[in-house]
Every structure is written in structure tokens, then in C-alpha cells.
VOGU-3710 file (C-alpha; in Angstrom, 3 decimals, decimal comma):
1> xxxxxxxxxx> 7,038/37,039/-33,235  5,525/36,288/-36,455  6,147/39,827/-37,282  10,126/39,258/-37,060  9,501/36,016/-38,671  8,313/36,987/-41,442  10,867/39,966/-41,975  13,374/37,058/-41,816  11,803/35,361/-44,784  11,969/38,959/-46,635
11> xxxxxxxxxx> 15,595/38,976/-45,701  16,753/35,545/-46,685  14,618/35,981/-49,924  16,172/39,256/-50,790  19,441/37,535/-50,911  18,453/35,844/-54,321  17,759/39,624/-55,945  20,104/41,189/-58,526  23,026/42,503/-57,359  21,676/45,982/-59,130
21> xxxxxxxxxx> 18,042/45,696/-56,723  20,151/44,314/-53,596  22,211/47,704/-53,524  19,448/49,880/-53,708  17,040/48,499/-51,646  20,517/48,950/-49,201  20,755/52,436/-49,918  17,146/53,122/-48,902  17,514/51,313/-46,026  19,949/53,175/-44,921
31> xxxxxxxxxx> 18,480/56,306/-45,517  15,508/55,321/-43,495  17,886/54,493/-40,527  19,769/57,607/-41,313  16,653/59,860/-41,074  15,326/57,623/-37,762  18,533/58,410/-36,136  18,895/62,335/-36,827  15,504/62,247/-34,810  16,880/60,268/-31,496
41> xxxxxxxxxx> 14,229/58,012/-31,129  13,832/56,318/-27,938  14,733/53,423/-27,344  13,841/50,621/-29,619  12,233/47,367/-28,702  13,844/44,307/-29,487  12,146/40,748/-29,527  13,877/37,461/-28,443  13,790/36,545/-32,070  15,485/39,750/-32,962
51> xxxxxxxxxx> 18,359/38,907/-30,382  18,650/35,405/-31,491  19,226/36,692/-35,286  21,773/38,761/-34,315  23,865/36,722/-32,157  23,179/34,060/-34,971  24,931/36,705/-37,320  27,772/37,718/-35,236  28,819/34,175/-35,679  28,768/33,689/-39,140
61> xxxxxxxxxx> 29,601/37,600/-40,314  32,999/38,696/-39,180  31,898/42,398/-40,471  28,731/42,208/-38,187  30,024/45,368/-35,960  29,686/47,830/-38,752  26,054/47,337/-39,722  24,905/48,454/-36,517  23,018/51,549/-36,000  20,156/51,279/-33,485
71> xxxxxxxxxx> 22,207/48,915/-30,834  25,813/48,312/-30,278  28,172/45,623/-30,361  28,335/45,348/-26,759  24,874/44,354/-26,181  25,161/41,501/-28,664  28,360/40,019/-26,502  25,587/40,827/-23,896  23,440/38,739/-25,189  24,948/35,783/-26,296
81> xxxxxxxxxx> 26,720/35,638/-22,405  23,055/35,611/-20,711  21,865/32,443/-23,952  24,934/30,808/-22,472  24,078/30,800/-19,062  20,000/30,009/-19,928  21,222/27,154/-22,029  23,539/25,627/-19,280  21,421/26,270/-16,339  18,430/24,786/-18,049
91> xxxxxxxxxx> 20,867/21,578/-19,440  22,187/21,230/-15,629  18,478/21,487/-13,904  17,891/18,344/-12,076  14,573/16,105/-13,177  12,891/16,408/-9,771  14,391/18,836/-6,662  14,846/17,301/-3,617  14,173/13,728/-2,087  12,831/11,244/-4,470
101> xxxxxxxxxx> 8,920/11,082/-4,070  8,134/8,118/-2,011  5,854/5,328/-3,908  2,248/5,630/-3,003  2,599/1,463/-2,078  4,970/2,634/0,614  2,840/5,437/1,845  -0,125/3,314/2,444  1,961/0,511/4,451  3,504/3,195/6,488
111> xxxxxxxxxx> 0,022/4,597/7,568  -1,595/0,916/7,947  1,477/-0,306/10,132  1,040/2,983/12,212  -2,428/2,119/12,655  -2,471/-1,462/13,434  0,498/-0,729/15,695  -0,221/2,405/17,965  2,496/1,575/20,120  5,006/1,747/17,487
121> xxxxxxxxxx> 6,935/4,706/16,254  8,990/5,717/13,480  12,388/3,983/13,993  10,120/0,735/14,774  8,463/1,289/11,272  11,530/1,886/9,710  12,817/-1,407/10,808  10,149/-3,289/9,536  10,289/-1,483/6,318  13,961/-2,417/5,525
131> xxxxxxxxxx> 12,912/-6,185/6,410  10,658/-5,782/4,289  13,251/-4,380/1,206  12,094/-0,953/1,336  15,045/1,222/0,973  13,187/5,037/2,977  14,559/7,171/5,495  13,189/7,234/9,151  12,348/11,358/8,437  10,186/10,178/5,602
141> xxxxxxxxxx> 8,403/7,513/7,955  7,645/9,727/10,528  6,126/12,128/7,899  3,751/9,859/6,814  2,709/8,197/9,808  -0,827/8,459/11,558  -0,631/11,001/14,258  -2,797/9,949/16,588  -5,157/12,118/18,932  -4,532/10,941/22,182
151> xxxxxxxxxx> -2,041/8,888/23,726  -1,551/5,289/21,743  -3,874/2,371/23,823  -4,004/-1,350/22,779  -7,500/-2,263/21,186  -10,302/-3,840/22,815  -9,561/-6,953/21,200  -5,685/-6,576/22,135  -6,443/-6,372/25,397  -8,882/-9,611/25,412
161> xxxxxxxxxx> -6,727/-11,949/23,863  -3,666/-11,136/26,282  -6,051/-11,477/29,110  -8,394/-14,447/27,910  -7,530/-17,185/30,225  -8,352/-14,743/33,063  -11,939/-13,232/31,940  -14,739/-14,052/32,676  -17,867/-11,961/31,273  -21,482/-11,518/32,667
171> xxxxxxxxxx> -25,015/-10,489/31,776  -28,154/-10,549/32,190  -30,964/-11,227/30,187  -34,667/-11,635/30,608  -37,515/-14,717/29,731  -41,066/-13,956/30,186  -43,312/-16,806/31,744  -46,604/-17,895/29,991  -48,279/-15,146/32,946  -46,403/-12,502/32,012
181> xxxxxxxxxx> -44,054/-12,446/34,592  -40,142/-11,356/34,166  -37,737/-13,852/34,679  -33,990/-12,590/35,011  -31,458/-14,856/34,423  -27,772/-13,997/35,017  -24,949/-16,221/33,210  -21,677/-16,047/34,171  -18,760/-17,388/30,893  -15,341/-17,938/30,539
191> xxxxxxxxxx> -13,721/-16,080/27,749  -11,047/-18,943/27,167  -13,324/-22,216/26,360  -16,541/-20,760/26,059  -17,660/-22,760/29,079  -21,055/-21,637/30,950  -19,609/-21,040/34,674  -22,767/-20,554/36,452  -26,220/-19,555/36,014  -29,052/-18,594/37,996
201> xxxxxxxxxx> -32,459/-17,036/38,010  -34,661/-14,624/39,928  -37,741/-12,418/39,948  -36,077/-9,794/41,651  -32,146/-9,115/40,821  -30,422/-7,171/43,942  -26,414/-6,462/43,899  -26,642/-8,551/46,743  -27,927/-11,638/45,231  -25,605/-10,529/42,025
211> xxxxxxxxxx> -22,511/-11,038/44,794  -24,128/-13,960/45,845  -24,161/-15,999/42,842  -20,603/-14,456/41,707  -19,173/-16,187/45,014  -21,208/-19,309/44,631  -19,410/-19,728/40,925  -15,858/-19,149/42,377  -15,739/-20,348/45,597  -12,113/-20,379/47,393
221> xxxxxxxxxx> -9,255/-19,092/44,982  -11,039/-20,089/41,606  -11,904/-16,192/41,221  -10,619/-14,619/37,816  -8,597/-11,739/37,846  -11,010/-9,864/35,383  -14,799/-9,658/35,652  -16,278/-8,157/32,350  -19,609/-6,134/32,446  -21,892/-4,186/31,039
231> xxxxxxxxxx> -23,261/-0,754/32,557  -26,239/-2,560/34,900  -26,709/-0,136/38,029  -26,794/-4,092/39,727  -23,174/-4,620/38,464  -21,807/-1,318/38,987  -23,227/-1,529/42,739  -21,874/-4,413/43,315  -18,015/-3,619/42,248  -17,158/-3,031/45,779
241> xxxxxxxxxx> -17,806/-6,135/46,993  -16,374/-7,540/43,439  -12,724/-5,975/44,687  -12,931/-7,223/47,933  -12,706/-10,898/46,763  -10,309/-9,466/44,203  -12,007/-9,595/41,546  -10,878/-6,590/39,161  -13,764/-5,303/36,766  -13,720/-4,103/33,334
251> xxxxxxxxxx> -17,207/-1,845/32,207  -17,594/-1,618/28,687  -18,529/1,415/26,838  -22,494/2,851/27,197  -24,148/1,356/23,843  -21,498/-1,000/23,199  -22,831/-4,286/23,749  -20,126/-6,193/20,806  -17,553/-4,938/24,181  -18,717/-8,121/25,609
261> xxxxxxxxxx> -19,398/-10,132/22,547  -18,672/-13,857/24,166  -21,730/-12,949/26,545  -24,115/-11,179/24,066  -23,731/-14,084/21,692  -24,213/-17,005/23,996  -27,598/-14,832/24,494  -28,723/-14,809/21,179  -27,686/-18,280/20,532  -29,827/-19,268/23,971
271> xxxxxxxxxx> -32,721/-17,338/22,293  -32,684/-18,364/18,593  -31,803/-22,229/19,849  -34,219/-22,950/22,401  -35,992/-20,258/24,191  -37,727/-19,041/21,094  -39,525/-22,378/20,507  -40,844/-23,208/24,587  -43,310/-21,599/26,790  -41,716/-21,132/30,410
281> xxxxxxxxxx> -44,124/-22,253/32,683  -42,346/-20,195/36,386  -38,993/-20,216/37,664  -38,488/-23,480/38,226  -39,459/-24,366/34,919  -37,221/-22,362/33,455  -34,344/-23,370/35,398  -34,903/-26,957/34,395  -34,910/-25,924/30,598  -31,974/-23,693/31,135
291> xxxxxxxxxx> -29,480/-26,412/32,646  -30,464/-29,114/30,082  -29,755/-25,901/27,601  -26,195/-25,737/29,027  -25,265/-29,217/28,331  -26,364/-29,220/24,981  -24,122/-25,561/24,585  -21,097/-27,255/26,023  -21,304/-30,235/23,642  -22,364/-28,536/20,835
301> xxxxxxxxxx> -19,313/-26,938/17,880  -18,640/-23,238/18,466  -16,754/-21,205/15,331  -14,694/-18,688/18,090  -13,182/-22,556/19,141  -12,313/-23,472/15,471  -15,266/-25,621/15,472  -14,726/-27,454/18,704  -16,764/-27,138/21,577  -16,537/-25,929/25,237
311> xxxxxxxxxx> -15,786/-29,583/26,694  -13,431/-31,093/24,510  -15,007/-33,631/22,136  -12,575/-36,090/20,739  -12,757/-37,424/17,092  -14,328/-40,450/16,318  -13,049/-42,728/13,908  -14,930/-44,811/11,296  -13,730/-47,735/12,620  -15,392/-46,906/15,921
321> xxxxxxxxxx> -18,822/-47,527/14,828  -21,603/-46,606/13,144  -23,068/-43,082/13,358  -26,724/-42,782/15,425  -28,282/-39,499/16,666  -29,497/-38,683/20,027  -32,076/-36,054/20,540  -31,942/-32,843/22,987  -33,813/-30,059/24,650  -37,262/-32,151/23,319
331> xxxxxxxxxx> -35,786/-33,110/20,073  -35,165/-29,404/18,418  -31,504/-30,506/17,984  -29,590/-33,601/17,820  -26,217/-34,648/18,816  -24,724/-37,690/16,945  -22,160/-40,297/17,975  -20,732/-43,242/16,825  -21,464/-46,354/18,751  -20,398/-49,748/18,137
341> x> -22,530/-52,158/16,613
//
């Protein structure tokens, strides 16, 4: 290309020579192409630039036909048809072919609605997303959805919240008296209010005595429809006798204790709280410490109530008195009141 270039320059330059140097420099020229075509050459090779000069020329030269020698006329009507075309079809090419590219903000709600909703599919999305002023087609939606693995399920936490008036989780957990000796202590609590339902405890836990005290805390028709567990062998021995009072029960996952959270954390709360700070003396002892412990849980605030606590506490106004505080479980905690003066 810089080749043909610079025989351009040469041209257009030799256009300002003498009229005298102009015609002989022609003449030789000509000569040369006279000699070049006696000996049939093959076929020359022509650059773009070359082609663009001479359909430039055709335009501007109506004598242009007679100069040629090494290509004919033809090919330069050839030429200038296929510029046409390059020139129109490259003018008439659209920006982007196809759909218009779907914002990356859209893409990401599409995949988190798809995740947070497994039920849901694409028309479902699609509605939302036109609520929600997106202007996309349902095709693009269900491109850029989540495909799940398995058939969609409701979470674990779905499934709780629909259900919590009607659970009622239990555990088991273990105290160790100042001789060494295991104490197991079952707890039975209701998923709605937090509220302790029954307790009990025993050197030696049987399925048996796990029925037992399941039937002592629901005695007539007060059973729940949903009895949430852990994988004990004494609670997954005992689910037969669990359905016959219809009781249905739910078994969390092996090594997934946050499954029964409600339970696990009244556990840890028991232990940091109270059980951390005493000595248990036997059984007895023990079940002493563990009732007073209840009625200082169900007073106390709880964050999963919004700060309220398992027995309603009502709000007492400044009017009502001034503010003293009573000591529990031995004075570790305090609850405070407002009595009248």
C-alpha cells in the first residue's frame, strides 16, 4: 500500500512538469507497457488502492477507456458495482444483531427472584418484572433464571413460619452433678411464644420415659400437630408411639443442630445464664434450680419476640411508680418493676 501510495504522489507531481518532459516520460511509458504486453505476462496484481484510483478516474476522465492496457473497462464497472454494494451494506448494518442485551441490573433480579422463590417460574417472574417497570420478554426470563437441581421445596425457615403455632421442638441436654454423675434433662418448647412446655430430668433416658413425659406435657387434645427433633436413637424410637397420639414428627438433618434453633438456643442461654455459675448437688437439686430457671426465662425479653417475653409483660408507665429491682436464681439476674410508692 505505501508502494501505490507513493506512485500516486509521483503521478500527481508529474502533472506540474513541462509539457515537453510530460510527453516523453508518456512515450516511455508506453513503450514499457508495449514491450510487457508483446511478452503476455500473467496476470497482474492489483491492490485495493489501485482499484480505488481507477474507479476514482473513470469519474472524473471521460477518456479513461483508452488508457487501458493491462485491465479492461469492464472490470472497472466491476469494481465500482461491488464499492457500491460494500458501502451500502456496511451503511445499512444494524449497531447490535438481534435482541437488545438485557441490563446486567435485570439479570441479577431475575436470578435472585428465582432463588428466593423456587416455586415460581418464568411467567410469574415476568409479572413481577413489569410491576416492577421492566419492559423484558418471558423467553429472556426463563433464560436467565436459576435452574434448579431437583424439584423446587420451600426452605426450612418457610416451612417453620407457616407451621409455627403448631411446633413444638425438643432436646436434650446434659448437667453433671458435683459427683460426676450425668444428669439428662429433656425440655419440651413452643415455637410460637417461646414458652418452656415441660421439663423433666433423669439418670437414665428410655423412649419410654421420653413418651412419658411427651404425654404428661399434652395431656387430652393439647398435642401439636408437629413434634421437631433431632436424630437421638431415644426420639427416633419413640416416633411410633409419637403417631399414635398423632403427633406428626419432623427430624432434622444429621449435623444440623441451627434445624432446631428455638431449642438449641434456649440451651445455650440455660447454660451461659445460670448453669454455668451453680454446682448441682443430685437430681433433685437440679430440678429445683431448673424450674426457678424457667420462670425467670418466661419473664425475661427474648429478641425472636421483638423484645417481649414468653408471658406477655405489659408496659409500665411512669406514672405507675417508681422503678425497684427484684433479684432471681440467687441474685445473678434481676428483674425490675415499678411499684407504687
Amino acid at each position: 500500500m505505501l508502494g501505490t501510495l507513493t506512485e500516486l504522489i509521483h503521478y500527481i507531481t508529474g502533472l506540474f512538469k513541462s509539457r515537453a518532459d510530460l510527453k516523453l516520460e508518456i512515450l516511455a511509458l508506453r513503450h514499457q507497457i508495449n514491450v510487457l504486453q508483446r511478452q503476455r505476462p500473467k496476470r497482474p496484481t492489483l491492490r485495493h488502492m489501485d482499484r480505488i484510483f481507477w474507479v476514482w478516474l473513470s469519474q472524473i476522465w471521460p477518456r479513461w477507456k483508452h488508457a487501458f492496457v493491462i485491465i479492461k473497462p469492464a472490470t472497472v464497472i466491476k469494481w465500482h458495482k461491488q464499492g457500491f454494494k460494500l458501502y451500502w451494506k456496511r451503511k445499512s448494518r444494524p449497531i447490535r444483531p438481534g435482541r437488545p442485551r438485557v441490563p446486567q441490573e435485570v439479570r441479577d433480579l431475575i436470578r435472585q427472584m428465582s432463588r428466593e422463590n423456587p416455586l415460581w417460574g418464568a411467567p410469574r417472574i415476568h409479572g413481577e418484572l413489569l410491576k416492577l417497570g421492566y419492559d423484558i420478554g418471558e423467553t429472556s426470563v426463563s433464560k436467565y433464571m436459576l435452574k434448579p437441581n431437583k424439584p423446587p421445596s420451600q426452605t426450612w425457615r418457610t416451612f417453620l413460619d407457616n407451621h409455627v403455632n403448631q411446633i413444638v421442638a425438643m432436646d436434650f441436654f446434659t448437667i453433671p452433678t458435683i459427683f460426676f454423675k450425668v444428669l439428662h434433662v429433656l425440655i419440651l418448647i413452643d415455637h410460637d411464644r417461646r414458652r418452656i412446655i415441660h421439663f423433666n430430668v433423669t439418670i437414665n433416658p428410655t423412649s419410654a420415659w421420653v413418651v412419658q413425659q411427651i404425654r404428661e406435657a399434652f395431656p387430652w387434645d393439647s398435642a401439636p400437630r408437629f413434634l421437631l427433633h433431632d436424630r437421638d436413637p431415644l426420639f427416633m424410637a419413640s416416633q411410633h408411639s409419637l403417631r399414635a397420639i398423632g403427633i406428626e414428627t419432623l427430624t432434622t438433618a444429621p449435623g444440623s443442630p441451627w434445624q432446631n434453633a428455638i431449642a438449641e438456643r434456649m440451651i445455650g442461654s440455660c447454660r451461659r445464664e445460670y448453669f454455668d455459675h451453680i454446682i448441682v448437688l443430685n437430681e433433685e437439686h437440679l430440678r429445683q434450680r431448673l424450674g426457678e430457671y424457667v420462670d425467670y426465662y418466661h419473664q425475661r425479653t427474648h429478641l425472636g419476640l421483638a423484645k417481649d417475653s414468653p408471658i406477655h409483660r405489659a408496659v409500665q408507665p411512669k406514672e405507675s411508680g417508681n422503678i425497684i429491682a427484684l433479684p432471681v436464681l440467687g441474685g445473678l439476674h434481676h428483674r425490675y418493676e415499678r411499684v407504687a410508692a
